[in-house]
C-alpha positions as protocol buffer text, in pm:
chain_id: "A"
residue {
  index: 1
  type: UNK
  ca { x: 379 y: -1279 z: -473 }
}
residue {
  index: 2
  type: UNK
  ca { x: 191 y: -1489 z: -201 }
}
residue {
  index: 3
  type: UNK
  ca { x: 191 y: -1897 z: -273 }
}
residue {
  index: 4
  type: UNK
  ca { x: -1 y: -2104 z: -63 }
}
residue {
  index: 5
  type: UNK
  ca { x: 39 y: -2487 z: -126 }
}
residue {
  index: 6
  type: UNK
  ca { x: -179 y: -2759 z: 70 }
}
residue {
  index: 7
  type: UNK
  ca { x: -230 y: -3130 z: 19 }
}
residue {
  index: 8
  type: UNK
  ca { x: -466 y: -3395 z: 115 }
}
residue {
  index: 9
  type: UNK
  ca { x: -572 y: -3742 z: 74 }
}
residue {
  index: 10
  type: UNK
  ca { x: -913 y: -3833 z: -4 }
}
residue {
  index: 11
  type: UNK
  ca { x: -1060 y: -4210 z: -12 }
}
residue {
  index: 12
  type: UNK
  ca { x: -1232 y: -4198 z: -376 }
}
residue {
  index: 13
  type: UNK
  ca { x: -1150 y: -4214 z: -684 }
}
residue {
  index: 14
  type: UNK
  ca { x: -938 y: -3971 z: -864 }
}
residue {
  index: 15
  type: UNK
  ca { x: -1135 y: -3976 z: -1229 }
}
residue {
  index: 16
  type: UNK
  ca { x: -1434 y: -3931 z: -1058 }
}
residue {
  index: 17
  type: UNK
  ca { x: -1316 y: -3671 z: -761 }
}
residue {
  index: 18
  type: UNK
  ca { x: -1171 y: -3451 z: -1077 }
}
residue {
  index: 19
  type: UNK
  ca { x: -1475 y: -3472 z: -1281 }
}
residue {
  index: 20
  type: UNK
  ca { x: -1680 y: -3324 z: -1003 }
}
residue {
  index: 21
  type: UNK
  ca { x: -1419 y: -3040 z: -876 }
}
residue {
  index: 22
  type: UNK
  ca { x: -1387 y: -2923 z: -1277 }
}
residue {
  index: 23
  type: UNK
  ca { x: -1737 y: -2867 z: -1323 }
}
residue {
  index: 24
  type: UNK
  ca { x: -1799 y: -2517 z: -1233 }
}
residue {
  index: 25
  type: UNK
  ca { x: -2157 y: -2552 z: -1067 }
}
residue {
  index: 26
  type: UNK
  ca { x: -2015 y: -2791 z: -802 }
}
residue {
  index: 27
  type: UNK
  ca { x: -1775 y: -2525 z: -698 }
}
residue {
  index: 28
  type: UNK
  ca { x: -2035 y: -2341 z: -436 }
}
residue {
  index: 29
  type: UNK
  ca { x: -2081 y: -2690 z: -271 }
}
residue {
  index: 30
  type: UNK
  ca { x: -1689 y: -2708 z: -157 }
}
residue {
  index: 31
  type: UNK
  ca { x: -1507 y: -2420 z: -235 }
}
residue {
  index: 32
  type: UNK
  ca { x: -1471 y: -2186 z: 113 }
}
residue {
  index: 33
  type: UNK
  ca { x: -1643 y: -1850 z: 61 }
}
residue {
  index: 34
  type: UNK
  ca { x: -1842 y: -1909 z: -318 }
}
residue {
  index: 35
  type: UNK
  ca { x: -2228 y: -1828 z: -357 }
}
residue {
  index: 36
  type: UNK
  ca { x: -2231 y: -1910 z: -692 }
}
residue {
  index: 37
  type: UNK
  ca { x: -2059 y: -1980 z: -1030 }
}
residue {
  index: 38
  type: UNK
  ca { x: -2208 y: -1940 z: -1374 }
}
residue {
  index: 39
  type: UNK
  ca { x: -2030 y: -2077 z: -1680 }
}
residue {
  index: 40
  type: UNK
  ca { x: -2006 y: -1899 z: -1951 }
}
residue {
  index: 41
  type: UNK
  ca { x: -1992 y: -2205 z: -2200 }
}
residue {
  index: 42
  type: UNK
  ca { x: -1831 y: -2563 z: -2116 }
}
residue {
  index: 43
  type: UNK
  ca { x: -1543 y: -2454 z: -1942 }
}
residue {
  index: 44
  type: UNK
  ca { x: -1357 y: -2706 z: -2133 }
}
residue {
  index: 45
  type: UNK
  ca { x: -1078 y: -2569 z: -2332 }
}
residue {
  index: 46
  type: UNK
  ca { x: -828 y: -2285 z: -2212 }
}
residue {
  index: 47
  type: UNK
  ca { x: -974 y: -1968 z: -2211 }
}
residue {
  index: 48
  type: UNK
  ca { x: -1349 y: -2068 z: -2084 }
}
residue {
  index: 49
  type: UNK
  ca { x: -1437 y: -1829 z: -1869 }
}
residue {
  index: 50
  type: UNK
  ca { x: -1680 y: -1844 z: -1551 }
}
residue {
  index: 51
  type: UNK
  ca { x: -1885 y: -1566 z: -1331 }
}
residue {
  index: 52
  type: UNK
  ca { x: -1823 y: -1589 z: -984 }
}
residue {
  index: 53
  type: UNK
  ca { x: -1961 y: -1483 z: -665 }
}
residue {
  index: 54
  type: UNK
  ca { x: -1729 y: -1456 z: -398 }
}
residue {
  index: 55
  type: UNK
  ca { x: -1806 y: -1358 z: -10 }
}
residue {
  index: 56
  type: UNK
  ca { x: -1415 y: -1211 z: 91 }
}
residue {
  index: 57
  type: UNK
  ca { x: -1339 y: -1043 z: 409 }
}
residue {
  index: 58
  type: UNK
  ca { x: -1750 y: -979 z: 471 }
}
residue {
  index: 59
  type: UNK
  ca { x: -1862 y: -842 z: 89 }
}
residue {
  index: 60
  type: UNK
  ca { x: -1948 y: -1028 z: -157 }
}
residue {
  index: 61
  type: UNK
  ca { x: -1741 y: -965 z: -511 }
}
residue {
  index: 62
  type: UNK
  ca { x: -1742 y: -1067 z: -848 }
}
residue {
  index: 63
  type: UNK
  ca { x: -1483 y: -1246 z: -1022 }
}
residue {
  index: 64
  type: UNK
  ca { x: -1443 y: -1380 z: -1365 }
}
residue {
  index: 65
  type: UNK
  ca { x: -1246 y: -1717 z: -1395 }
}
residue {
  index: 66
  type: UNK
  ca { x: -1037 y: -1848 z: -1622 }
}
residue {
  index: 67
  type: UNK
  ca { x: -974 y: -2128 z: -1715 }
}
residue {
  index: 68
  type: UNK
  ca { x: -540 y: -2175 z: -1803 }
}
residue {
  index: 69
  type: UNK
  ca { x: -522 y: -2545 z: -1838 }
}
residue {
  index: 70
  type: UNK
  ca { x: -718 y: -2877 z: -1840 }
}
residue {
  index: 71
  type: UNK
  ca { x: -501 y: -3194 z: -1809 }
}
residue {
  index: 72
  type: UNK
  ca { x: -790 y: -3465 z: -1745 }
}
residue {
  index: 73
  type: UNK
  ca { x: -764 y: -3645 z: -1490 }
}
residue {
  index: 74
  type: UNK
  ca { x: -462 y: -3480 z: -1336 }
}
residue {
  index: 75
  type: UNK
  ca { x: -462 y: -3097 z: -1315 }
}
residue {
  index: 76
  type: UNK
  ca { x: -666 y: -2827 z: -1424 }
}
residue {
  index: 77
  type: UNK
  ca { x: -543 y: -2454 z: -1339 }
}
residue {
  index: 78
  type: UNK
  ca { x: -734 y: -2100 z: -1318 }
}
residue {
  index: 79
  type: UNK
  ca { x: -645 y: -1726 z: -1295 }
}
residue {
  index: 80
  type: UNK
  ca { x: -921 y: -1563 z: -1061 }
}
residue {
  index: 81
  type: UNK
  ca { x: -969 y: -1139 z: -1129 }
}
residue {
  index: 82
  type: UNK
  ca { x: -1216 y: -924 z: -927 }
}
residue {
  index: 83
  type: UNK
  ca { x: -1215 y: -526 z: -961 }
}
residue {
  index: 84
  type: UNK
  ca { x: -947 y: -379 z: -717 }
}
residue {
  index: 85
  type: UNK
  ca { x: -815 y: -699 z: -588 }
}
residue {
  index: 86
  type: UNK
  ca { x: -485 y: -894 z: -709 }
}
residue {
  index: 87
  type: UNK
  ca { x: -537 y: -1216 z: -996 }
}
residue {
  index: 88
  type: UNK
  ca { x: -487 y: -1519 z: -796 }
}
residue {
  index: 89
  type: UNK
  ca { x: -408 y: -1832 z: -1024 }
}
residue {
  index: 90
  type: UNK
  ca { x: -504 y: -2174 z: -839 }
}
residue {
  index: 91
  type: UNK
  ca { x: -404 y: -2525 z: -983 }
}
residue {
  index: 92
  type: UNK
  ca { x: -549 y: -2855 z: -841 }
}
residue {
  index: 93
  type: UNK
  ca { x: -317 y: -3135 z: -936 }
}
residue {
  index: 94
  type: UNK
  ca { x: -441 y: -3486 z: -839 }
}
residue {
  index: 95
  type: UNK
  ca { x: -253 y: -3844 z: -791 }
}
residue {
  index: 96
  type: UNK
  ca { x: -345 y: -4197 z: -710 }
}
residue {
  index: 97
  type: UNK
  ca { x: -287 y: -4257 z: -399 }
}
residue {
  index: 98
  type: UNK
  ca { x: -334 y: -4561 z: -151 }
}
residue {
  index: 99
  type: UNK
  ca { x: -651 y: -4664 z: -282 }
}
residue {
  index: 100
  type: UNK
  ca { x: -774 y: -4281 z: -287 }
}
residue {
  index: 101
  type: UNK
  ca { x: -701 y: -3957 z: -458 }
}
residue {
  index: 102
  type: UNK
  ca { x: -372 y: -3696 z: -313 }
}
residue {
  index: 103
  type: UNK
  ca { x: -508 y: -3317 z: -410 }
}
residue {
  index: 104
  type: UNK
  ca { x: -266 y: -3078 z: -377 }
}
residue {
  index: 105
  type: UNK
  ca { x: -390 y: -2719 z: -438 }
}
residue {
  index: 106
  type: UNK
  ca { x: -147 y: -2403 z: -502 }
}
residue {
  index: 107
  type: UNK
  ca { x: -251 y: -2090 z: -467 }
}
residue {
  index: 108
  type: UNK
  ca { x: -35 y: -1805 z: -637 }
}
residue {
  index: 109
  type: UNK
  ca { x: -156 y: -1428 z: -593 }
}
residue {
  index: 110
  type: UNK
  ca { x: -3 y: -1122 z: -735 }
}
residue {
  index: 111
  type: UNK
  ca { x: 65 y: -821 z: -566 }
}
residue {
  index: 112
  type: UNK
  ca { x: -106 y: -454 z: -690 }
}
residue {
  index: 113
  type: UNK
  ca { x: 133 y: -165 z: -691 }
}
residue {
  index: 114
  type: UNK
  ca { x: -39 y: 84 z: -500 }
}
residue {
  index: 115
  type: UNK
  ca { x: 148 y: 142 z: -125 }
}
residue {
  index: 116
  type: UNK
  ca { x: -168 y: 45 z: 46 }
}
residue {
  index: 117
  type: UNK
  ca { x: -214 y: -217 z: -183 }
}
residue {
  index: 118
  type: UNK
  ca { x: 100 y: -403 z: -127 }
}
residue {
  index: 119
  type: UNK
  ca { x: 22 y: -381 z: 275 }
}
residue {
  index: 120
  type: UNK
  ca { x: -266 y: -544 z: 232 }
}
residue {
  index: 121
  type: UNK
  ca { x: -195 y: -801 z: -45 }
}
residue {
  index: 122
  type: UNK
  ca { x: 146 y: -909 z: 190 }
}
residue {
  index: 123
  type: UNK
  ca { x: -34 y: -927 z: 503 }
}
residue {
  index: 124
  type: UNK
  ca { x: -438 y: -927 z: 490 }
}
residue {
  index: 125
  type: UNK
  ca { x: -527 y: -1096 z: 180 }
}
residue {
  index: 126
  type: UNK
  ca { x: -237 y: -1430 z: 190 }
}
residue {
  index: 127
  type: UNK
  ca { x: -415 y: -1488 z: 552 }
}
residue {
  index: 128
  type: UNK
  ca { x: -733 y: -1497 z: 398 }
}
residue {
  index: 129
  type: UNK
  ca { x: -616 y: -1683 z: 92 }
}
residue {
  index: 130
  type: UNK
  ca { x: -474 y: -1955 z: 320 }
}
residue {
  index: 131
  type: UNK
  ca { x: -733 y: -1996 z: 524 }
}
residue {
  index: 132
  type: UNK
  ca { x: -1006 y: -2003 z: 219 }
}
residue {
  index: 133
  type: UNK
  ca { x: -783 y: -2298 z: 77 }
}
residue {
  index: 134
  type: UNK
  ca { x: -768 y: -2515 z: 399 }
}
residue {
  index: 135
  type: UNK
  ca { x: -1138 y: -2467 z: 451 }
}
residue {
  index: 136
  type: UNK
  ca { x: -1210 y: -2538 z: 61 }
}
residue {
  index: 137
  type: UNK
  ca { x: -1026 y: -2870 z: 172 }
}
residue {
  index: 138
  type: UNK
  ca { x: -1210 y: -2950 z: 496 }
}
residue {
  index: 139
  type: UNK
  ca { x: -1532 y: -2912 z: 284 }
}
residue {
  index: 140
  type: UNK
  ca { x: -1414 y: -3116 z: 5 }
}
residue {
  index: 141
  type: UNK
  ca { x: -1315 y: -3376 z: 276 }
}
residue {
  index: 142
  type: UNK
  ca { x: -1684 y: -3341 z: 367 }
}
residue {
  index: 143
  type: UNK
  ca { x: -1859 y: -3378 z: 43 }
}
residue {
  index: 144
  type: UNK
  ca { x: -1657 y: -3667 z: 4 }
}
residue {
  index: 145
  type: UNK
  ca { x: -1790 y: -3855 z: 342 }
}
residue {
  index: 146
  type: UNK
  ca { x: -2157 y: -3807 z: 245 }
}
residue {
  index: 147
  type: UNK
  ca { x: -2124 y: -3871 z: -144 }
}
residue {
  index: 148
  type: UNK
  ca { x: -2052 y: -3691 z: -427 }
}
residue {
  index: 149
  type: UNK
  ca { x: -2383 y: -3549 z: -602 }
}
residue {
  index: 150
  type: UNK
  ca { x: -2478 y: -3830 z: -920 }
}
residue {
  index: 151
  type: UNK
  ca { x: -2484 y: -3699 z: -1243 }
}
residue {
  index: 152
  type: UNK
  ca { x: -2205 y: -3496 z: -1284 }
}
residue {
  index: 153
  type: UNK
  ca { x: -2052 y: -3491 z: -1626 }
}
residue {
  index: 154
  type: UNK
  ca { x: -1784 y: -3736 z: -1738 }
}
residue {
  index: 155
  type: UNK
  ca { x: -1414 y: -3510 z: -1806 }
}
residue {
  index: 156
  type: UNK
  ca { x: -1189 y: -3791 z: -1664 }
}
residue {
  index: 157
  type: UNK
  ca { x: -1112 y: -3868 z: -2015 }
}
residue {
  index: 158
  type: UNK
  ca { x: -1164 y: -3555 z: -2215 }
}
């Protein structure tokens, strides 16, 4: 099992930085390597599931997303399965943090079973993972400078 773990600080609020990042139509706008997400109801309660398209290694894939766990406003976690490739769970935690918001994000992926599989899950796809996180974080950092888009909906307390 690959685990990738990164953290950053970012100068905004943490109800309002977790309310955007847990609404599945913002995810394009940040997350490294997304084209597009489509709930599949509220993505509110464990178990909501969301349609993603993912560009990975130069395709683009399908995923389907679940949501594992919503702990407003401090964590929310999701298990991430495309045909042929290995889940991936990712958790966002968020803290307070010097007048800002600390995001740490963990990335877990499993490993297939096939011989060719495991070569690639150990060595191509945690490179790619890692990279997809940091980048996810540089464009959150980003979206963050110029403004977060108005109108997203209120989970900070749900």
């Amino acid at each position: 099992m690959a685990t990738i773990t990164m953290t950053r600080q970012y100068p905004i609020d943490r109800h309002r930085l977790y309310a955007h990042l847990t609404e599945p139509t913002n995810w394009p706008s940040y997350y490294h390597g997304m084209i597009a997400a489509t709930p599949r109801g509220a993505f509110a309660d464990p178990g909501d599931q969301v349609s993603v398209r993912h560009r990975l290694l130069g395709r683009s894939i399908d995923l389907e997303v679940t949501l594992l766990e919503l702990d407003a406003p401090t964590r929310f976690r999701t298990r991430a399965k495309g045909s042929g490739l290995p889940p991936v769970e990712h958790v966002w935690s968020y803290a307070d943090s010097d007048g800002g918001t600390s995001v740490t994000v963990t990335a877990e992926m499993e490993e297939t079973t096939s011989w060719l599989g495991r070569a690639i899950d150990r060595h191509v796809l945690p490179r790619q993972l890692e990279r997809d996180v940091a980048r996810t974080l540089d464009n959150l950092e980003e979206l963050v400078a110029y403004g977060l888009d108005a109108g997203e909906p209120d989970r900070s307390t749900s």
